[in-house]
C-alpha positions in Angstrom: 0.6 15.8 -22.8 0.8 19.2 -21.0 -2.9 19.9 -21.4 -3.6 16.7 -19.9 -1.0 16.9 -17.1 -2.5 20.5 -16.0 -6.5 19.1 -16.4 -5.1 16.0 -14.1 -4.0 18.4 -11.7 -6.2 20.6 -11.6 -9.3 18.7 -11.7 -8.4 16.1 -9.2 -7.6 19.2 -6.2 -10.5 20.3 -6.9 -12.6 17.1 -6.3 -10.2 16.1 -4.1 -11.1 19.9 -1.8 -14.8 18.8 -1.9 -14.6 15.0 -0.7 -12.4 16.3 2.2 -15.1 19.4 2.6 -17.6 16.7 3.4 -15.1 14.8 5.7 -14.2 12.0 3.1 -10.8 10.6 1.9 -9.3 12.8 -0.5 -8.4 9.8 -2.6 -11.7 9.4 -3.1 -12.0 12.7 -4.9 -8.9 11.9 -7.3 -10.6 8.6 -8.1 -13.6 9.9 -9.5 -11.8 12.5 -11.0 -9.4 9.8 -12.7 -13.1 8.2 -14.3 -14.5 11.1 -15.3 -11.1 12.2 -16.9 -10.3 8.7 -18.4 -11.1 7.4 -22.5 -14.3 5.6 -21.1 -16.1 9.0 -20.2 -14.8 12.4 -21.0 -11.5 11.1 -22.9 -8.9 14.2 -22.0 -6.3 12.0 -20.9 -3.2 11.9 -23.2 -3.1 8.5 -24.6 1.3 8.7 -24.1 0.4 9.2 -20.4 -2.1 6.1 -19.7 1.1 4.5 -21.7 3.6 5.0 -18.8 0.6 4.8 -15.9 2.2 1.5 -14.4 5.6 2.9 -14.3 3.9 6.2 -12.5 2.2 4.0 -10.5 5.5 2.3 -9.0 7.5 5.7 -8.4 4.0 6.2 -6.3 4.2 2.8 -3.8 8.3 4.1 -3.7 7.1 7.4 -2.4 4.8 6.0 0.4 7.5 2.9 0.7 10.3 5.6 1.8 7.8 7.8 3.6 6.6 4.8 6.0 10.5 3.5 6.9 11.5 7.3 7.3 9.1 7.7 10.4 9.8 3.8 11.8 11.9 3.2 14.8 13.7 0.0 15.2 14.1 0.5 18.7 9.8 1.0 18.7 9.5 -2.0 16.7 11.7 -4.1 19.2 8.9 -3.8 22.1 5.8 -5.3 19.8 8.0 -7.3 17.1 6.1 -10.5 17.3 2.1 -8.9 16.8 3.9 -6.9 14.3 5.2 -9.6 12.7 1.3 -11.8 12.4 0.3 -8.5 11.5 2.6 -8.7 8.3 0.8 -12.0 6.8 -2.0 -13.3 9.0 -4.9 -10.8 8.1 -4.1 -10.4 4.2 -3.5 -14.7 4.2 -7.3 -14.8 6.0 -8.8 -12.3 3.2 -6.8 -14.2 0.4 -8.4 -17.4 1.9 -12.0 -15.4 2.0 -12.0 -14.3 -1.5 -11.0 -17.6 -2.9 -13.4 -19.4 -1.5 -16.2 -17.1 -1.8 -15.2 -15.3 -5.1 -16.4 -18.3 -6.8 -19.2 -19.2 -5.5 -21.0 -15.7 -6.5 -19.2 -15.3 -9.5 -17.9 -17.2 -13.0 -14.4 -17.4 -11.7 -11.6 -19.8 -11.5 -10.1 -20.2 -8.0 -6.7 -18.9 -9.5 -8.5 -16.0 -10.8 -10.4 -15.6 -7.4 -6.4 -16.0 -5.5 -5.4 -13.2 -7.8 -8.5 -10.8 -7.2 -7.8 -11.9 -3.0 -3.8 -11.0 -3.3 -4.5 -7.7 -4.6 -7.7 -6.9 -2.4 -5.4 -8.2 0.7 -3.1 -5.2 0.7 -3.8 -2.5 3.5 -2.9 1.0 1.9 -0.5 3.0 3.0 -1.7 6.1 1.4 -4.5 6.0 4.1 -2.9 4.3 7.3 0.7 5.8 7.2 -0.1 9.7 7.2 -2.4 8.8 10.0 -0.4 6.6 12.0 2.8 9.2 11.5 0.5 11.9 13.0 -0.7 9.6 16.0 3.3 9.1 16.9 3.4 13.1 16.5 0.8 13.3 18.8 1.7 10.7 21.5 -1.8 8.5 20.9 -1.0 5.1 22.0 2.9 5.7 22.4 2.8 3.2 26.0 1.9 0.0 23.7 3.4 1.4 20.3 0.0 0.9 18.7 0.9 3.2 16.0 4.4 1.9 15.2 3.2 -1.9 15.4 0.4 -0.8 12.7 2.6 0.9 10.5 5.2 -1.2 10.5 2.6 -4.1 10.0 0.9 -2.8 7.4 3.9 -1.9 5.5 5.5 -5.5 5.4 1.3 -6.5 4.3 1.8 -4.8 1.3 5.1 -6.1 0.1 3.7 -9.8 1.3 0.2 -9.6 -0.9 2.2 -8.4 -3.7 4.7 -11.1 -3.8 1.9 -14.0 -3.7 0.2 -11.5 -6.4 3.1 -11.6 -8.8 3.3 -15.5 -8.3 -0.2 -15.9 -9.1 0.3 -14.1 -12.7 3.0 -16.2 -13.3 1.3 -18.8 -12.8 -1.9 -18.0 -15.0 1.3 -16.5 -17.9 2.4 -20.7 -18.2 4.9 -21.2 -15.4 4.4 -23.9 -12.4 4.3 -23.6 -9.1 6.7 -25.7 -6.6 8.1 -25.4 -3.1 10.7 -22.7 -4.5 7.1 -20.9 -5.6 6.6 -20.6 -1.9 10.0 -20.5 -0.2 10.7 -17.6 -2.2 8.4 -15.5 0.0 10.9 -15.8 2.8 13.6 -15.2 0.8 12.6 -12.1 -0.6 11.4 -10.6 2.3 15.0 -11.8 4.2 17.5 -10.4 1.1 15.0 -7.3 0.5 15.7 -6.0 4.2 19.2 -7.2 4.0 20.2 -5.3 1.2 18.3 -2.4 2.0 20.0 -1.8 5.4 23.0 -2.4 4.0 22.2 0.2 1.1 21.2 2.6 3.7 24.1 2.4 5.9 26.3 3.2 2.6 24.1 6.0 2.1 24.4 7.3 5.8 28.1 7.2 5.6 28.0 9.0 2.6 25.5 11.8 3.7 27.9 12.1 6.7 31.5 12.2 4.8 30.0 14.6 2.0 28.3 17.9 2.7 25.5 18.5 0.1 22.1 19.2 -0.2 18.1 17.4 1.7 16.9 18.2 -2.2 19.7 16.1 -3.6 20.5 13.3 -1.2 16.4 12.3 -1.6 17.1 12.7 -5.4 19.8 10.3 -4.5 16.9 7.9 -2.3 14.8 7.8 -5.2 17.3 7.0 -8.0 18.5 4.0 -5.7 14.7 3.1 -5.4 14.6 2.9 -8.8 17.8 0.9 -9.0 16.5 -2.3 -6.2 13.3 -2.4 -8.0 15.4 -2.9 -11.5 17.5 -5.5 -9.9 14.3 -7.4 -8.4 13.1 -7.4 -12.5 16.6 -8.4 -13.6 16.8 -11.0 -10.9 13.6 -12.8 -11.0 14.6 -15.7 -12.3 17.6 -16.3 -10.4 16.8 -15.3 -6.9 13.9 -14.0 -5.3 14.4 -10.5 -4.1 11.7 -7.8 -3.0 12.3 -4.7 -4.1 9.6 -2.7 -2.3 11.0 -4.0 0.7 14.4 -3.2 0.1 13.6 0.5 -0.5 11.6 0.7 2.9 14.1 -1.1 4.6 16.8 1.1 3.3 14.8 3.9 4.7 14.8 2.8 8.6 18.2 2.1 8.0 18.6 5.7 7.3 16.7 6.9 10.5 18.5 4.5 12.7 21.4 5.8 11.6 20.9 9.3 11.4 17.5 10.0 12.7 18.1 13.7 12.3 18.5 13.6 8.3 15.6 11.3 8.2 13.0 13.8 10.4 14.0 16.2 7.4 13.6 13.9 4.8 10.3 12.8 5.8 8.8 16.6 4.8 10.5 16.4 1.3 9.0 12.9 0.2 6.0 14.7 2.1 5.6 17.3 -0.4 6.6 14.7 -3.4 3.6 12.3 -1.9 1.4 15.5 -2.8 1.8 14.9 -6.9 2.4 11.2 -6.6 -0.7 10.4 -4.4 -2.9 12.7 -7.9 -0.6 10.6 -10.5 -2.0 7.2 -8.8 -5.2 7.7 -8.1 -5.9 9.5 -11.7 -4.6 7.0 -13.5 -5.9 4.0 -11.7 -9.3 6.1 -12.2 -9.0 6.4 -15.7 -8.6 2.8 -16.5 -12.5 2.2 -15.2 -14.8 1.1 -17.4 -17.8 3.0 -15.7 -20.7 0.6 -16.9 -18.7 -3.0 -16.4 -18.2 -1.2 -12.9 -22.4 -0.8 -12.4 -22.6 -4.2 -13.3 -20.4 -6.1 -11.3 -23.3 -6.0 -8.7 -24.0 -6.0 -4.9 -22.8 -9.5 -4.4 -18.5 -7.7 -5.1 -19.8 -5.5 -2.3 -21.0 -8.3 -0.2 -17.8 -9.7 -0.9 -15.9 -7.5 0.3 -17.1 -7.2 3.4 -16.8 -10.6 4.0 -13.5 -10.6 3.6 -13.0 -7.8 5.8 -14.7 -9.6 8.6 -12.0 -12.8 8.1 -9.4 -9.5 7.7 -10.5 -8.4 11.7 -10.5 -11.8 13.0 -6.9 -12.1 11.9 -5.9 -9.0 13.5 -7.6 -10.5 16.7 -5.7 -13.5 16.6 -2.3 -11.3 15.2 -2.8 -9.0 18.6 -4.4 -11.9 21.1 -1.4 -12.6 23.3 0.2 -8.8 22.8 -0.2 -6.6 25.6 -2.8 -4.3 24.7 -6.1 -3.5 25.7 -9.3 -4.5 24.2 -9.8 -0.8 23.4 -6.0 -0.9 21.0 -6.6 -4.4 19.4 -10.3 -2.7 18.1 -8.4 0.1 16.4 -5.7 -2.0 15.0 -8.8 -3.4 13.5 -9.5 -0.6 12.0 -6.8 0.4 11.0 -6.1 -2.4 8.4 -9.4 -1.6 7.3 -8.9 0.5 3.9 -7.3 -0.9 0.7 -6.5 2.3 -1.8 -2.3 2.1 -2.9 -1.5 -1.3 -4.1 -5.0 -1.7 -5.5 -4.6 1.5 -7.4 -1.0 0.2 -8.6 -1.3 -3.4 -9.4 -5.4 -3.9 -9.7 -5.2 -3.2 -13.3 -1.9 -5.4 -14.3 -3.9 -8.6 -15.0 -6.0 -6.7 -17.1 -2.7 -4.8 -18.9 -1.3 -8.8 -19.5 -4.8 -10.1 -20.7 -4.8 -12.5 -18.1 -8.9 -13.5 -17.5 -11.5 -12.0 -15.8 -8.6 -9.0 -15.8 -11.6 -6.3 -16.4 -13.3 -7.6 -13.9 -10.4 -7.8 -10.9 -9.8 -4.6 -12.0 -13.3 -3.3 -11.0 -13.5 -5.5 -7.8 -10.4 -3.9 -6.3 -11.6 -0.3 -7.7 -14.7 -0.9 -5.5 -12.6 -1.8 -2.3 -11.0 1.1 -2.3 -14.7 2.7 -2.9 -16.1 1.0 0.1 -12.5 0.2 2.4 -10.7 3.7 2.2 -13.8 5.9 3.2 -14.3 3.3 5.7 -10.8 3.0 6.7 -10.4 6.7 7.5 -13.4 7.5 8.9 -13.1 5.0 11.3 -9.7 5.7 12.2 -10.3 9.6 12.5 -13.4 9.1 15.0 -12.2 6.6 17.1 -8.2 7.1 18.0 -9.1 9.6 20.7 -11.5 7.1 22.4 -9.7 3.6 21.6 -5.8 4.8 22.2 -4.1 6.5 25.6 -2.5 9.6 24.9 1.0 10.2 26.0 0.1 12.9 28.5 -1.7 10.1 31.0 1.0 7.2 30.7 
């Protein structure tokens, strides 16, 4: 398992250095490292790792989970809380709706199946918006209308949303029905998940501020009570519905509205733990490609997805339409819930894992989103925030 962990490593910085070299997501580099690396090519990966590679992936969406409600504001959020809020649900609802319809109309696919493939596909990735939006609220770009803060905040509560309707979808296809409580548990688990998470974080505050000890421990301390709300979601389920994911980010604003100083430090630790995390996820997600079902899901996955990404933008218009921002801001919100890398990399490959059908095949859809979307994504974003948002220096 050593050897492997070390070749992981050291083979995915070193694609990942030459993808950024030619001004492409990094992610991208760790992706194709994770192929070439994986049993269906070169076979170096340990089979006890691939083993654990869905529990690696879920310390992973923690990571970016804590990372995102470190660097959110409440008092930000405040001023753009309803376009923030339609950004939550309306573009990844419009994309489910895309793929379902058109999934099977270019493929042998059940609508469930085609619902499933949408939920996943839906999710905007944090891996690529959040280190980017964090460095336009470092840098003051579109501070006056909060652009960055409504995105991020946004996108983060998109990801939690597409994965709740993804898990009910798998339910579904594993025997059990689906009722009004099917649906009504969306609300619910998005209410009680930021509940419990503030109130989790305020414990935490008080405790950081009665106790003296060390950044290094008190975010060993974050991440074991991550760990904790995501164990109670599984032990839960079939009594209440309560997200997890949610919880864990919202336990992290709690933390920087409470003591915004700890959090700005806290933000460069989970930084630096992002750094092994973001290699672990993209490796493994990599690895689990079958390269030649991959060549063969053909150009009409890639038409597709760009389909949906065109009901995706539409969304966003209609999410922004009556906030007050400028034609220029609403383009690069657009853009901005362009790429798809983090939850496709940690859930793509569970219907697959559960033998659910057509599970290869989701699998490879969503591998080629984040193919197509997170290049995309970031390129678009990099080129255009100087031209599309205001800096702070002309407000």
């Amino acid at each position: 398992m050593l050897l492997s962990i070390a070749i992981i490593i050291l083979v995915s910085l070193l694609f990942q250095a030459v993808f950024k070299k030619f001004k492409l997501p990094g992610i991208l580099g760790m992706l194709l490292a994770g192929i070439l690396l994986g049993p269906y090519i070169l076979n170096v990966i340990d089979g006890q790792i691939l083993d654990i590679s869905s529990d690696l992936r879920e310390i992973a969406l923690i990571v970016i989970l804590i990372r995102a409600g470190l660097s959110l504001d409440l008092q930000d959020l405040k001023k753009v809380g309803r376009p923030a809020i339609l950004l939550s649900f309306l573009p990844a609802t419009f994309e489910m709706i895309a793929i379902t319809i058109f999934a099977p109309m270019f493929f042998d696919i059940t609508y469930i199946s085609a619902l499933t493939l949408g939920t996943i596909i839906a999710a905007v990735s944090p891996a690529v918006v959040v280190p980017r939006m964090i460095k336009l609220m470092e840098q003051g770009y579109g501070k006056h209308a909060k652009v960055p803060q409504m995105i991020l905040a946004g996108s983060s509560i998109d990801d939690v949303y597409a994965i709740i309707i993804f898990y009910a979808c798998v339910k579904y296809q594993q025997g059990e029905s689906l009722n009004v409580m099917t649906f009504l548990n969306v609300p619910i688990s998005i209410i009680l998940g930021i509940l419990i998470g503030f109130v989790v974080g305020y414990g935490l505050v008080t405790l950081f501020k009665k106790m003296h000890m060390r950044d290094t421990i008190k975010v060993l301390i974050i991440f074991s009570i991550g760990f904790l709300l995501l164990s109670i979601e599984n032990q839960l389920s079939h009594v209440i519905a309560f997200s997890g994911l949610l919880s864990v980010m919202a336990l992290s604003v709690s933390i920087n509205k409470n003591y915004s100083i700890l959090a700005k430090r806290l933000v460069k630790k989970f930084e630096k733990i992002w750094v092994i995390a973001e290699i672990m996820l993209f490796v493994l997600v990599g690895a689990l490609v079958n390269i030649k079902v991959l060549i063969n899901v053909s150009v009409f996955a890639i038409i597709l997805i760009f389909i949906s990404l065109i009901f995706r933008m539409v969304a966003v218009y209609l999410a922004t339409s009556k906030a007050h921002l400028t034609i220029k801001e609403r383009l690069f919100t657009a853009f901005s819930y362009t790429p798809k890398a983090t939850v496709q990399a940690a859930i793509g490959a569970i219907p697959l894992t559960l033998g659910l059908p057509y599970g290869e095949f989701i699998l490879m859809v969503s591998v080629l989103s984040i193919i197509i979307t997170a290049p995309l994504g970031a390129i678009l974003m990099d080129h255009t925030y100087q031209q599309l948002l205001t800096p702070i220096d002309t407000n």
